[in-house]
N, C-alpha and C positions, 0 to 999 in steps of 0.2 A: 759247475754244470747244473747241479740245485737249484741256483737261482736263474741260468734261463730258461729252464724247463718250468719254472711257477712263473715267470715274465711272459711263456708264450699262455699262457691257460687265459682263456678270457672267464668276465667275470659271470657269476650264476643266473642265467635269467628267469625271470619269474613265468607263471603262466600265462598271464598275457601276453606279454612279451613274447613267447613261444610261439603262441597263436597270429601274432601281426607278423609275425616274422615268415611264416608258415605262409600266411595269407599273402604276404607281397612277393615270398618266393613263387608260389603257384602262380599272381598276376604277370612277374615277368615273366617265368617260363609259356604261359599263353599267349602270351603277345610275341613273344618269339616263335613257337610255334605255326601260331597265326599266320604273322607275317612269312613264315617259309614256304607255307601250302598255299597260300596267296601266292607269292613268289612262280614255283612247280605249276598253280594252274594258270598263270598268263603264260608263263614259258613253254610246260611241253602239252597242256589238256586243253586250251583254247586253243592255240593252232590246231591240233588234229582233230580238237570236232572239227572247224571252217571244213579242214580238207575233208575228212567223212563226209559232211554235208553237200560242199561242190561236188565229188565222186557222187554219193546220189543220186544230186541232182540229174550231173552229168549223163548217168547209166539211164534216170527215169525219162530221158528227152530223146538216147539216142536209140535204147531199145524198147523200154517199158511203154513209155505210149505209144510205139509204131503198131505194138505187138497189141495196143486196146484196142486200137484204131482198125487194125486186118478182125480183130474177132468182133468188132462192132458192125464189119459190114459183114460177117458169115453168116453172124446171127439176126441182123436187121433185115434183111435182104428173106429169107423166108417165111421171117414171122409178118411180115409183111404182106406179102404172098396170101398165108392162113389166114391173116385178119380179111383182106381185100376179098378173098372165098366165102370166109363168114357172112361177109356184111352183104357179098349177093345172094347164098344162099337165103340168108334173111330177106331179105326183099322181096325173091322170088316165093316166098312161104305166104308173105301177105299179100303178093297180087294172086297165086291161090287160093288164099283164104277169102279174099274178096270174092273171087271166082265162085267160089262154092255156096258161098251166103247167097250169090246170086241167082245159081242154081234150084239153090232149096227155095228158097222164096218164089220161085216158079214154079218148083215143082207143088208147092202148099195151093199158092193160088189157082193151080191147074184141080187139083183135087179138091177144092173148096167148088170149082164149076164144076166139075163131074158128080159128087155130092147129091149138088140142089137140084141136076137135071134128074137123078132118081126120082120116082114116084113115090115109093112105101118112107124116102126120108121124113115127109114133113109130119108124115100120120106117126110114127114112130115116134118122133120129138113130140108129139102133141101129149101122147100117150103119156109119154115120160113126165112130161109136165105136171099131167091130170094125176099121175100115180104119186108125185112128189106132194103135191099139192096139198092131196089124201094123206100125209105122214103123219100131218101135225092131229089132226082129231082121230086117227089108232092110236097113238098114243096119250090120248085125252088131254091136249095140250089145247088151249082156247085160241080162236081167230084175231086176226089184228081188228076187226070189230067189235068182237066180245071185248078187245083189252081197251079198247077207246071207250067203250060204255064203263068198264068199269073206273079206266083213271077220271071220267064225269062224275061219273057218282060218288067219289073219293072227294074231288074237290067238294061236290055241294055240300058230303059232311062234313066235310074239314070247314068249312065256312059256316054252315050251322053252327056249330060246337064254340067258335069266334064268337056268333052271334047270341051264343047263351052266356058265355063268359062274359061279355061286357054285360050285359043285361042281371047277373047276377052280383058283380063285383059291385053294384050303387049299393 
């Protein structure tokens, strides 16, 4: 019996040998694997999505959009309504507002004639004028006369001054 109990003993492997052996066990056992879950999902996981799916489907055709379709007209059907009110109220704001523009523009140009037919207005504006007029010399600010006499007599020095300069530069 000694000797077939040392006959079954295979021989010592090194550690390589350990490692490849390790390594191709692991490659079959994955490819076996593999292939089973491969297997399992054509068999029982791809049928039952399709059927999931078709159900879906099914349910989104014969209740789900009926059901979009009734709340699409509850709710289109007054906001409808709202906007169609909106947009005449709007309308009728601007043929008001033209109204009124039109209004005021009469009423301006009716008091622009009642105005001129006063008497005391034009003496009044005259006044006004005279007393504006009067601003600039209280506060000893010069006439647009005085400022035309002076920008002439500016240039004739400024051109004198020209006229010394080249005359001195020989």
């Amino acid at each position: 019996m000694a000797k077939s109990a040392a006959a079954k003993k295979e021989p010592v492997k090194t550690a390589e040998e350990t490692r490849e052996s390790l390594v191709e066990t692991f490659r079959k056992t994955k490819k076996k694997v593999t292939e089973k879950i491969k297997g399992y999902n054509e068999k029982y996981l791809a049928e039952t999505v399709e059927k999931g799916k078709k159900t879906i489907k099914d349910y989104n055709e014969k209740y789900l959009s009926k059901t979009i379709d009734k709340g699409k007209d509850y709710f289109e059907g007054p906001y409808k309504k709202v906007t169609d009110a909106l947009a005449d109220a709007r309308e009728k704001g601007r043929e008001i507002e033209k109204d009124a523009r039109k209004k005021f523009d009469e009423i301006v140009a009716d008091g622009k004639k009642t105005i001129n037919k006063i008497p005391m207005v034009a003496t009044i504006e005259k006044k006004v004028t005279e007393g504006l007029r009067g601003v600039p010399s209280l506060v000893n600010m010069p006439s647009k006369g005085e400022i035309e006499k002076l920008t002439l007599a500016m240039e004739k020095l400024s051109a004198n001054i020209e006229t010394l300069k080249k005359q001195n530069s020989f």
